[in-house]
VEXDREN-2710 file (C-alpha; in Angstrom, 1 decimal):
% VEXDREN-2710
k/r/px/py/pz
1/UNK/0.0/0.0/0.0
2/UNK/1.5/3.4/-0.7
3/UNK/2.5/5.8/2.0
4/UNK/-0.4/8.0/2.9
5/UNK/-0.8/11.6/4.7
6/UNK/-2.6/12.2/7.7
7/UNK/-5.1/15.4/7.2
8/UNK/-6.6/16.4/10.4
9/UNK/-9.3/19.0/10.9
10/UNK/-11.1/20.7/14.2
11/UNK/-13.6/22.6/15.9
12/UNK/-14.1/23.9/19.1
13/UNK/-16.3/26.2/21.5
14/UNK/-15.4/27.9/25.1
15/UNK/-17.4/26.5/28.1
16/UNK/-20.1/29.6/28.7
17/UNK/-18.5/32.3/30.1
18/UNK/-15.0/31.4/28.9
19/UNK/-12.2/33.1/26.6
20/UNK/-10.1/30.0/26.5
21/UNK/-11.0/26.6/25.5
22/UNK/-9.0/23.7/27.8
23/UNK/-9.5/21.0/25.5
24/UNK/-6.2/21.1/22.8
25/UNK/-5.6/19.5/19.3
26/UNK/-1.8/18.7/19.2
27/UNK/-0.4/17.0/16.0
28/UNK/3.0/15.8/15.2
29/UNK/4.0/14.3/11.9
30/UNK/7.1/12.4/11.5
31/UNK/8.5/9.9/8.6
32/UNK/7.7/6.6/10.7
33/UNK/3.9/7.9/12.3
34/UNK/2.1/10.5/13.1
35/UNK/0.4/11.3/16.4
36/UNK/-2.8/12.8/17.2
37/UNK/-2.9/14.2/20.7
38/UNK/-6.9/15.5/22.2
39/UNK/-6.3/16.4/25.4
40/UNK/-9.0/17.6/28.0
41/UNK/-7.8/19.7/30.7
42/UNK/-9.1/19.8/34.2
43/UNK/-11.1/22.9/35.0
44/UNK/-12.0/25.2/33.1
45/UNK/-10.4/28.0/30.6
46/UNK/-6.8/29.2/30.7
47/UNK/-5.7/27.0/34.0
48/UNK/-7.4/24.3/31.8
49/UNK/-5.6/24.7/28.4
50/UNK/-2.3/24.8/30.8
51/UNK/-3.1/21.1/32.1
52/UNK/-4.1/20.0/28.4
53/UNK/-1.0/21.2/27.0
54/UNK/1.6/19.9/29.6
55/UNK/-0.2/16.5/29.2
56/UNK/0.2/16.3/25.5
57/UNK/3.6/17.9/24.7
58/UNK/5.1/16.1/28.0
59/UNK/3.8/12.8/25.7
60/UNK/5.0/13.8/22.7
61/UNK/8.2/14.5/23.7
62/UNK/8.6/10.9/25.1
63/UNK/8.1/10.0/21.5
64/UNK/10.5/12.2/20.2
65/UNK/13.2/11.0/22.8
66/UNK/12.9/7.4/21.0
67/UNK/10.5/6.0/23.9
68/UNK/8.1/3.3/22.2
69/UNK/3.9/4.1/22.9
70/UNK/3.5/1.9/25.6
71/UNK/6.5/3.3/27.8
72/UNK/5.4/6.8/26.7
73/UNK/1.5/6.1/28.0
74/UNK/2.7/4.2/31.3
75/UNK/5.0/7.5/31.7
76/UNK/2.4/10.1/31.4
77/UNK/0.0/8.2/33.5
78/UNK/2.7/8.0/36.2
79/UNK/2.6/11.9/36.1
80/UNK/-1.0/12.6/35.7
81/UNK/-1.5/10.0/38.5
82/UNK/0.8/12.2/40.9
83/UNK/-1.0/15.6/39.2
84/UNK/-4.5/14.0/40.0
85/UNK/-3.5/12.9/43.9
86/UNK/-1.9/16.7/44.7
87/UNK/-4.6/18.4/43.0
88/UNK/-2.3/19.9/40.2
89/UNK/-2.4/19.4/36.3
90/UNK/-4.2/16.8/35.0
91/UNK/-6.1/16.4/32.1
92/UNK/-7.8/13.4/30.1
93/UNK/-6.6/12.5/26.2
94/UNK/-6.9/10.6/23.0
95/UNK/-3.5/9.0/21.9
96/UNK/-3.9/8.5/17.8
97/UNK/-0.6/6.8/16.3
98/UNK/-1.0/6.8/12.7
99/UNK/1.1/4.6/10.1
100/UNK/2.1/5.9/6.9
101/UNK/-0.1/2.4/5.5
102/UNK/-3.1/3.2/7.9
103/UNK/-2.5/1.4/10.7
104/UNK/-3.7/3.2/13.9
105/UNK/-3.3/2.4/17.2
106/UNK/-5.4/4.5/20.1
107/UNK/-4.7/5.5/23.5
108/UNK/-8.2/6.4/25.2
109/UNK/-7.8/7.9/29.0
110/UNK/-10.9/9.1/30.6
111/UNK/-11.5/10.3/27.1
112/UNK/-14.8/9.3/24.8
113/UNK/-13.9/7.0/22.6
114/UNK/-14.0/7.8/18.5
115/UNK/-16.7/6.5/15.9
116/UNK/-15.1/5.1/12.2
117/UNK/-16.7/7.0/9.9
118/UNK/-17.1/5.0/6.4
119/UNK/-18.6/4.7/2.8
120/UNK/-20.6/2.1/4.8
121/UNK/-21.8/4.3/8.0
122/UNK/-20.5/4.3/11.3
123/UNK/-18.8/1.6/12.8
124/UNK/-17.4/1.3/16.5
125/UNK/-13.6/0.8/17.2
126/UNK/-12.9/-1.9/19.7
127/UNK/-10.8/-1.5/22.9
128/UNK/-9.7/-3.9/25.8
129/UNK/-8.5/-2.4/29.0
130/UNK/-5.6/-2.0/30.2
131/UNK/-4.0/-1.5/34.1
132/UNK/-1.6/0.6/34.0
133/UNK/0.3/2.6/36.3
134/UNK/-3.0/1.8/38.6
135/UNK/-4.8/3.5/36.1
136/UNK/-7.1/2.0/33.4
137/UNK/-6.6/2.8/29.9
138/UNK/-8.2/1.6/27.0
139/UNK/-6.2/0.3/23.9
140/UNK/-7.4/0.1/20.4
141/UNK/-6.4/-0.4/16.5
142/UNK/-8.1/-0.2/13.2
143/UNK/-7.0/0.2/9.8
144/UNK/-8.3/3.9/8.1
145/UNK/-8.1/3.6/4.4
146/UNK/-8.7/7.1/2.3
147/UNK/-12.1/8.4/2.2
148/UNK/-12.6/7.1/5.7
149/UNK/-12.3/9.2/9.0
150/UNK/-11.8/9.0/12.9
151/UNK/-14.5/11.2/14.4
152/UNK/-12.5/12.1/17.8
153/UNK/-14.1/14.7/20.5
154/UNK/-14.3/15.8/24.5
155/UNK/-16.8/14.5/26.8
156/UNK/-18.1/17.4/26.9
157/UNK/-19.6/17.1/23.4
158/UNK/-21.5/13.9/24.2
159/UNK/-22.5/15.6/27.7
160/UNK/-23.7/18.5/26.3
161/UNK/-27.6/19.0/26.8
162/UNK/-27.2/17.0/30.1
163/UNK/-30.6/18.4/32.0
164/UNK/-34.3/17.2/33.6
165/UNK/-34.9/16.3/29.8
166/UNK/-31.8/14.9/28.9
167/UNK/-30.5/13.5/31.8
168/UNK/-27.2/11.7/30.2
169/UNK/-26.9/14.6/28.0
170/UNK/-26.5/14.0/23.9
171/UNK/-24.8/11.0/24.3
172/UNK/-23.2/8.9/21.7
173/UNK/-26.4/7.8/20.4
174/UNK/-27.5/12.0/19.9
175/UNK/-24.5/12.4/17.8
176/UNK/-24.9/8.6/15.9
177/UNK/-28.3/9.6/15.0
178/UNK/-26.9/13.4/14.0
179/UNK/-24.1/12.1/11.6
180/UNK/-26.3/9.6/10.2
181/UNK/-29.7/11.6/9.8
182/UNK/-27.7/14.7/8.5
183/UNK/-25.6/12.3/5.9
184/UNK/-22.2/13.9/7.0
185/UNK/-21.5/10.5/7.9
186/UNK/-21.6/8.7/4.2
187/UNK/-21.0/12.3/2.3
188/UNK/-17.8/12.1/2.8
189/UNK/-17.4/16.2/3.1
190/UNK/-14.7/15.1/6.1
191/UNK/-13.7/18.6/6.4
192/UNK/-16.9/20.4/7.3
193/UNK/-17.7/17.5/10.2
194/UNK/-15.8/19.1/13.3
195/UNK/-18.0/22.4/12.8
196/UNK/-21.2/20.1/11.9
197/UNK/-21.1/18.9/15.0
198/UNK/-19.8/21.3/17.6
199/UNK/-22.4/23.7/16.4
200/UNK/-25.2/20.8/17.1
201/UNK/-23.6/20.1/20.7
202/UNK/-24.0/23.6/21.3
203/UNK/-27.6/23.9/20.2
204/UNK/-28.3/21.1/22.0
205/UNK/-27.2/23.4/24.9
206/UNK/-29.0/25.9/24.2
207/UNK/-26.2/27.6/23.2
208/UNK/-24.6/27.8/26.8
209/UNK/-22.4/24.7/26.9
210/UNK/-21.6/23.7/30.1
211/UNK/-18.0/22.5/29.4
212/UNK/-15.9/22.9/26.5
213/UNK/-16.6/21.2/23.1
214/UNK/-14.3/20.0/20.6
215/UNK/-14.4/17.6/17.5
216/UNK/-11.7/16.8/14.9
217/UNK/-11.6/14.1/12.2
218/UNK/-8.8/12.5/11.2
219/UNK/-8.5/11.2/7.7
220/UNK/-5.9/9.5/5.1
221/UNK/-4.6/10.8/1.0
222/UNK/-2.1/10.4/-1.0
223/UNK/0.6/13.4/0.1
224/UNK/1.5/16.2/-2.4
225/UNK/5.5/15.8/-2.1
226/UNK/8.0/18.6/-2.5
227/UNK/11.9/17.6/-2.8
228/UNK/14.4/21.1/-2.5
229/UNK/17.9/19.9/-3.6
230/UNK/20.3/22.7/-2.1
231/UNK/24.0/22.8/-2.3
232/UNK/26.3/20.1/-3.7
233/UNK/26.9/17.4/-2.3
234/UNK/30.2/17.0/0.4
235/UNK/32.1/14.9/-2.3
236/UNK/32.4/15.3/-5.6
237/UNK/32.1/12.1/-6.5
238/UNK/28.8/11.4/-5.3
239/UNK/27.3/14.6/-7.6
240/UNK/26.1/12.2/-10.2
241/UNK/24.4/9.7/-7.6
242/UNK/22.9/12.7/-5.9
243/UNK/21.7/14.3/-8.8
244/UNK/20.0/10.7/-10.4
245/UNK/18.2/9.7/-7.1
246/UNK/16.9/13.4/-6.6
247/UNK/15.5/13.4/-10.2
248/UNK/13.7/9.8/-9.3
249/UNK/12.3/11.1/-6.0
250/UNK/8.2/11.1/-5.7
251/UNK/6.9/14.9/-6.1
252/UNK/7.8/18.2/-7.2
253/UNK/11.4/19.5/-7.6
254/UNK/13.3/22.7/-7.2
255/UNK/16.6/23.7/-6.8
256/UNK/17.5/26.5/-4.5
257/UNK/21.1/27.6/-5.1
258/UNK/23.1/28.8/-8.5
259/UNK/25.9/26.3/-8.3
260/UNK/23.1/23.4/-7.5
261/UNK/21.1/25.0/-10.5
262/UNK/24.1/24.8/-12.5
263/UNK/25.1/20.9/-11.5
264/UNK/21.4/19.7/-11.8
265/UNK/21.1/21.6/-15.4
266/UNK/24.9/20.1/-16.6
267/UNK/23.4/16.3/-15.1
268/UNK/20.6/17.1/-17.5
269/UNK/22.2/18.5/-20.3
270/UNK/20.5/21.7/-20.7
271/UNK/21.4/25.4/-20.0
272/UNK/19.1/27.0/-17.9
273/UNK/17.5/30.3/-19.0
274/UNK/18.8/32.9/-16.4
275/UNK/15.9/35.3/-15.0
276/UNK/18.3/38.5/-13.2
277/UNK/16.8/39.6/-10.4
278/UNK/15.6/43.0/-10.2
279/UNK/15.3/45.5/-7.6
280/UNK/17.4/43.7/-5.2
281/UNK/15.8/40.4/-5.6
282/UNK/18.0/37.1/-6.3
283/UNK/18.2/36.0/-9.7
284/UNK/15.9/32.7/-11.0
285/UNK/16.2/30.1/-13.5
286/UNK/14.5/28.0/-15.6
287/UNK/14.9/24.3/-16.3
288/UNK/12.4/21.8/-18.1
289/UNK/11.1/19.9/-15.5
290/UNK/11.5/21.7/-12.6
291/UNK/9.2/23.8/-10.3
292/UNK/11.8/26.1/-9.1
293/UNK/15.6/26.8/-9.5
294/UNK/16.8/29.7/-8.0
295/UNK/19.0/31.1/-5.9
296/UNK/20.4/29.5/-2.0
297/UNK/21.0/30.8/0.6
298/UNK/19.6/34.8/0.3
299/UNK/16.4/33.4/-1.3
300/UNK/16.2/30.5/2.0
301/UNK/16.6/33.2/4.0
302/UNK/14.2/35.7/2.5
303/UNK/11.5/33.0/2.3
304/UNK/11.8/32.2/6.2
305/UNK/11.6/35.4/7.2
306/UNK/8.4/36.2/5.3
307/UNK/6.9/32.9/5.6
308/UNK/4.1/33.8/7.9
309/UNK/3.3/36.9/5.8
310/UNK/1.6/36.1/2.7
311/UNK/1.0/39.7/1.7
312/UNK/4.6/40.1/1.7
313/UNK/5.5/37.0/-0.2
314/UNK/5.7/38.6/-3.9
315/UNK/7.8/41.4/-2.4
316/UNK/10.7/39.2/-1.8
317/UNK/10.5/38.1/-5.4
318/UNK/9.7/35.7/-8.1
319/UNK/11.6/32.8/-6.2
320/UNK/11.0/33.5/-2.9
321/UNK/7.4/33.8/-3.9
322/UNK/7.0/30.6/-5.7
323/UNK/9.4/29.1/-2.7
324/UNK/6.7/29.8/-0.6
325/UNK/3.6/28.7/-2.7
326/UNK/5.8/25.4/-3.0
327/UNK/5.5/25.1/0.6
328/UNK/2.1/26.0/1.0
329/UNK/1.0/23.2/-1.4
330/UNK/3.2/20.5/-0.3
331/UNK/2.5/18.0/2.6
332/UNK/5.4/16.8/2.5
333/UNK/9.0/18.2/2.5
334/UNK/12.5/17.0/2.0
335/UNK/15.6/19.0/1.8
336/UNK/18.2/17.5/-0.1
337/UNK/21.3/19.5/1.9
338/UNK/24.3/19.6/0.3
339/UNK/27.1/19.8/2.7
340/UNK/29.9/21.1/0.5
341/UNK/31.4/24.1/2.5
342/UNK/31.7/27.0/0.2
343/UNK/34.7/29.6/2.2
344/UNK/33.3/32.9/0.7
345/UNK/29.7/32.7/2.1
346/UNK/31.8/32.7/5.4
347/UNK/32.4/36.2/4.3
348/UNK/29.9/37.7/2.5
349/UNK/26.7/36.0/4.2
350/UNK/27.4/36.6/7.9
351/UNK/28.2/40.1/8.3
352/UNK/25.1/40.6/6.2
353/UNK/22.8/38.6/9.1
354/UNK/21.7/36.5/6.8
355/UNK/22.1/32.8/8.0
356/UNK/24.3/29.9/6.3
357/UNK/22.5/26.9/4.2
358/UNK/22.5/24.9/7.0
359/UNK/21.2/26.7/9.6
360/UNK/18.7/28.3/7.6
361/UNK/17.4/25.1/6.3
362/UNK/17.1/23.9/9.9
363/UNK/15.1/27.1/10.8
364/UNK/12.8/26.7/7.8
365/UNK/12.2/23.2/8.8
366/UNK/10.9/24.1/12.4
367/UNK/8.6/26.6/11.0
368/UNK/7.5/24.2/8.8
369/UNK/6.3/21.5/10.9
370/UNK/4.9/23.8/13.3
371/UNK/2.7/24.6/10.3
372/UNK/1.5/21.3/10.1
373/UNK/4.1/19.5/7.3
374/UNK/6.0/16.5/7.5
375/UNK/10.0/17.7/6.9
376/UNK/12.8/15.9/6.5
377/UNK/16.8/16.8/5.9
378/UNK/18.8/14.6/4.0
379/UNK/22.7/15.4/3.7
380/UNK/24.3/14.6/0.9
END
């Protein structure tokens, strides 16, 4: 099965008489999974959102320091054990690990458990218990195949209503019948579900939720790939092998850099037509095949400093502008870093501010990913 993208999407509402919501939506995507963290804070607004965060970045940085899922969960439930018995922050979450194939594996703590949403209708994941830490946590897997979603949300969506009249609140069956009766649940329109059903949760409130309400649905594509090749490669030698596999990579390609541009074009055997820049922007090129080849480091540079300012983006010019759409579009993003060391940038890029290949390509990354891609550096 190919390698698929996770595409997440969310809604939420402030408990009545709140400015901050304590429920969070945390992703992080990474080559070998991504994880899907909904955490629900205990309390209520910003004390809240403090106990939701600390929960799921504390987890997610188990991950990231190589722990496997089960140490991570048996880790954080050792803390929000101890937070729970002094009092402190605690808060209750959904664990989603998803595989680039579709395999997913859930984590449910004190946390409503998600509803499949298929082609077919609605179909229940199961979960067997699990004593951990003292604590019980429920474990789960299923496969998600595109079109296909995981409806995730706070208890406080199937509380919501909870009165004389309804006195178990919405309850799973309110929103069952609400996906199925409204056909959001077979229309496959996955993006406009989280709203869909927030907004219902709140009018079965009344429109004065008692606790905060969130929804997001996680769902499967194929990802829209972007390689950048920048800077030759450390050795010589290993231009041509560079140069082939890059060309062979899955997605879009561009080139940031004039002597890259200039290896990649000789590899091909063309000349690239030369675009000079104009008003103080770098110059650009153009090669058959190609997205964008332009130039390294200034345009790297330009393009993260503007990156969160789209009316600025056609300012920096044409490259840096079409850098940036090339972002925008992609899911998915590998750098292709040369680490050839060229002595004059030493010189002339430094006492300018402006930051070397590598660290710039480092930067750009993190900015990336905190806007929702999947990056990855490759030396070469």
């Amino acid at each position: 099965m190919p390698r698929l993208f996770v595409e997440d999407y969310f809604y939420q509402l402030c408990k009545t008489g709140h400015r901050h919501c304590g429920d969070l939506w945390l992703v992080s995507r990474r080559e070998e999974a991504t994880w899907v963290i909904l955490a629900d804070g205990l309390g209520s607004g910003m004390p809240a959102k403090v106990s939701a965060t600390l929960a799921a970045e504390y987890f997610l940085g188990l991950i990231e320091n190589g722990f496997t899922p089960g140490e991570a969960i048996k880790a954080a439930l050792r803390t929000l054990k101890t937070a729970r018995t002094k009092g402190s922050s605690w808060a209750a979450f959904l664990a989603t690990r998803l595989s680039p194939d579709g395999e997913v594996l859930l984590y449910c703590y004190e946390s409503p458990p998600p509803l499949l949403l298929t082609l077919r209708g609605i179909e229940l994941i199961g979960f067997r218990p699990q004593y951990w830490e003292g604590e019980v946590i429920q474990e789960g897997s299923t496969h998600l195949r595109p079109y296909e979603a995981l409806l995730c949300f706070t208890d406080g969506v199937v509380n919501a209503g909870l009165s004389k009249a309804l006195p178990r609140g919405w309850g799973e069956n309110g929103l069952k019948k609400f996906l199925t009766t409204s056909g959001l649940a077979k229309r496959g329109d996955i993006p406009r579900i989280p709203q869909a059903v927030i907004k219902e949760a709140a009018a079965v409130s009344q429109h004065r939720p008692l606790d905060d309400l969130t929804a997001g649905v996680i769902s499967l594509r194929q990802p829209r790939v972007l390689q950048v090749l920048t800077g030759p490669p450390g050795k010589k030698e290993h231009t041509v092998q560079v140069m082939d596999q890059f060309l062979k990579a899955e997605g879009t390609k561009a080139v940031c850099g004039g002597t890259t541009t200039s290896l990649l074009a000789k590899h091909l055997g063309v000349t690239p037509l030369l675009h000079p820049g104009e008003y103080g922007a770098p110059a650009y090129y153009e090669i058959p095949g190609i997205a964008l080849a332009c130039e390294g480091a200034i345009t790297l540079n330009r393009a993260y400093n503007i990156i969160e300012e789209p009316e600025l983006w056609e300012e920096a010019g044409p490259g840096a502008a079409r850098l940036l759409q090339l972002f925008t579009e992609a899911d998915e993003i590998y750098f292709w870093l040369g680490q050839a060391i060229n002595p004059a940038h030493h010189n002339t890029l430094k006492p300018a501010g402006i930051l070397s290949r590598r660290e710039i390509v480092a930067a750009l990354a993190e900015k990336l990913k905190q806007a929702g891609k999947m990056v990855s550096i490759r030396p070469t």
